[in-house]
C-alpha positions as CSV (number, residue, x, y, z in Angstrom):
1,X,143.8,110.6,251.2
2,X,146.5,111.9,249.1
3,X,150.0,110.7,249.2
4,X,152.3,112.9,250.1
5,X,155.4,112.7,247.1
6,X,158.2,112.8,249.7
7,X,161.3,113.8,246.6
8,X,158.9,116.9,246.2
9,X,158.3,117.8,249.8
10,X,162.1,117.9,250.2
11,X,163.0,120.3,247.1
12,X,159.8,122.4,248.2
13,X,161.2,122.5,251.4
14,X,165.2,123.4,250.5
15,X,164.0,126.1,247.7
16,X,161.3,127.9,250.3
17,X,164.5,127.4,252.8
18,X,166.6,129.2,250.5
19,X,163.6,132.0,249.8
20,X,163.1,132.6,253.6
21,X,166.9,133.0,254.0
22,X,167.4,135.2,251.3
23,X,164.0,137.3,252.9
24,X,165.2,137.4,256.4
25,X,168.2,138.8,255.4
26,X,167.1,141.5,253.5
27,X,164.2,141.8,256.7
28,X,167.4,142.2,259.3
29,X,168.6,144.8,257.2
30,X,165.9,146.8,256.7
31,X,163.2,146.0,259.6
32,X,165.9,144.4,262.0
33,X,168.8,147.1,262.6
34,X,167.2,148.1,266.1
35,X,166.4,144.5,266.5
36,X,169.9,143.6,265.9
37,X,171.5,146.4,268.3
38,X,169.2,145.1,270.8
39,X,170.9,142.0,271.1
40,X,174.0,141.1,272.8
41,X,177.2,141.9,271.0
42,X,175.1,143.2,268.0
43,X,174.2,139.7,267.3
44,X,175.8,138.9,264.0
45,X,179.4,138.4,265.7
46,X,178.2,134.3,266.3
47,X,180.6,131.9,265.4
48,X,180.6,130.4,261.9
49,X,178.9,127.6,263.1
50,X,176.2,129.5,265.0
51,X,175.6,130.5,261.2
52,X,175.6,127.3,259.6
53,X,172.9,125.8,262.3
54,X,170.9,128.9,261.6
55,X,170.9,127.7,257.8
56,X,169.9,124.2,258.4
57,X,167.4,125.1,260.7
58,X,165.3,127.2,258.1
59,X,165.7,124.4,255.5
60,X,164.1,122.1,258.4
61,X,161.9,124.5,259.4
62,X,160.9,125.3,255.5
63,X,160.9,121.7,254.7
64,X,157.9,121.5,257.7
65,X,156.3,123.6,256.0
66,X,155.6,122.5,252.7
67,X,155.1,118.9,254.4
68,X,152.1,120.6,256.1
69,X,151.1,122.3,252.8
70,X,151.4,119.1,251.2
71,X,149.5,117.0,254.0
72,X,146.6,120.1,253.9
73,X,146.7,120.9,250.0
74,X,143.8,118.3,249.7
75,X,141.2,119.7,252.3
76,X,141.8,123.5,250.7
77,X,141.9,122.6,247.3
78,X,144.6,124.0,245.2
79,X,144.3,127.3,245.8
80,X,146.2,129.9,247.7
81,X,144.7,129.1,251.3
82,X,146.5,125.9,252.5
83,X,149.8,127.9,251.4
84,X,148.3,131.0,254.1
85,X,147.5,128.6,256.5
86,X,150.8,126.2,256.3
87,X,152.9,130.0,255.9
88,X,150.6,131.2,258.9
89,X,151.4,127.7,261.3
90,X,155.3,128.3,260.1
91,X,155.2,131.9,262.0
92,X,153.2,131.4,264.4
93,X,155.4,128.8,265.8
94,X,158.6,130.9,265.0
95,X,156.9,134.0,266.6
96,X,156.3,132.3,269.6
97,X,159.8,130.6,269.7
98,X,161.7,134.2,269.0
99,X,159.0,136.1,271.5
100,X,160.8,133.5,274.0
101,X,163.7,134.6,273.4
102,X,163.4,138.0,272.7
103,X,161.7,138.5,276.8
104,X,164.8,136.4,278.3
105,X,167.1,138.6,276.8
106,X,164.7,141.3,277.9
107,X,165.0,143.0,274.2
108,X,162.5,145.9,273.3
109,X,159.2,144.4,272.3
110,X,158.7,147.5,269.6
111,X,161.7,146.1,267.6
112,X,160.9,142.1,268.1
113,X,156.9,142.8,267.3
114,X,158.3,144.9,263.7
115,X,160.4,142.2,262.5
116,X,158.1,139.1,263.2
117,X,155.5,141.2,261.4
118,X,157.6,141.6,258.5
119,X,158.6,138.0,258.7
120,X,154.8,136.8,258.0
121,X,155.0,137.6,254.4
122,X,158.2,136.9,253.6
123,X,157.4,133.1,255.3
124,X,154.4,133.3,253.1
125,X,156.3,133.6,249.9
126,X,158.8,131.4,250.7
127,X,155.8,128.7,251.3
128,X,153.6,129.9,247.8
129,X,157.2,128.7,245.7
130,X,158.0,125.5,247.5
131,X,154.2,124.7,247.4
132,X,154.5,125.4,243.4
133,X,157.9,123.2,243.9
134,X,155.9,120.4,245.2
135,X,152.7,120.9,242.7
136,X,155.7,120.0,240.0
137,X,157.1,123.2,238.1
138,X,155.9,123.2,234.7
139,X,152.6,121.3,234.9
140,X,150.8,122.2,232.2
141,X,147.6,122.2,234.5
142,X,146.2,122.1,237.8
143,X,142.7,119.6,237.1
144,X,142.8,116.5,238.5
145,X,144.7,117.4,241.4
């Protein structure tokens, strides 16, 4: 079994953190407006810190992620799957959270199913360049992997 090189899980994770943050915002503004009025207060009048824990928790939740690309990588080779199925595991678990949330605040399921939709590829992405983060930017090659 492979080791797992922890320094690179950790930059793989902050950078796809980063990615997905960027992504989600740009999602919230143009898949989430009816998501957004849905919620109470408009939802984006949190306080500052409400904002701050959101951050954190997509660089946690990012840095999972490549940690299970990293700990799957070996079993799917080097190829594209383990970053679908470690992007896939990242929103299904997020989906399942927010659909929580989104049926105790008793929000419209058209705009909640829309955005976590639209979130699948964006997660996706953010996972394909931490997992090229943790394969080491600028290897020359991928043999012997």
């Amino acid at each position: 079994m492979a080791r797992v090189n922890w320094i690179h899980v950790l930059l793989g994770g902050l950078i796809a953190g980063l990615v997905w943050t960027l992504l989600s915002v740009l999602l919230l503004a143009f898949v989430g407006p009816d998501l957004l009025s849905s919620l109470p207060g408009g939802g984006l009048k949190a306080p500052a810190g409400v904002h701050v824990f959101l951050l954190l928790s997509n660089f946690a939740a990012a840095t999972w992620a490549i940690w299970l690309f990293a700990v799957i990588r070996p079993r799917y080779s080097v190829g594209f799957k383990a970053v679908l199925v470690a992007a896939f595991a990242w929103w299904f678990l997020v989906s399942l959270q927010s659909a929580k949330w989104a049926t105790l605040l008793v929000m419209a399921s058209s705009s909640v199913v829309a955005f976590l939709l639209a979130t699948l590829p964006a997660m996706t992405v953010a996972v394909w360049i931490g997992g090229w983060i943790y394969d080491g930017v600028g290897r020359p090659t991928l043999e012997g992997r």
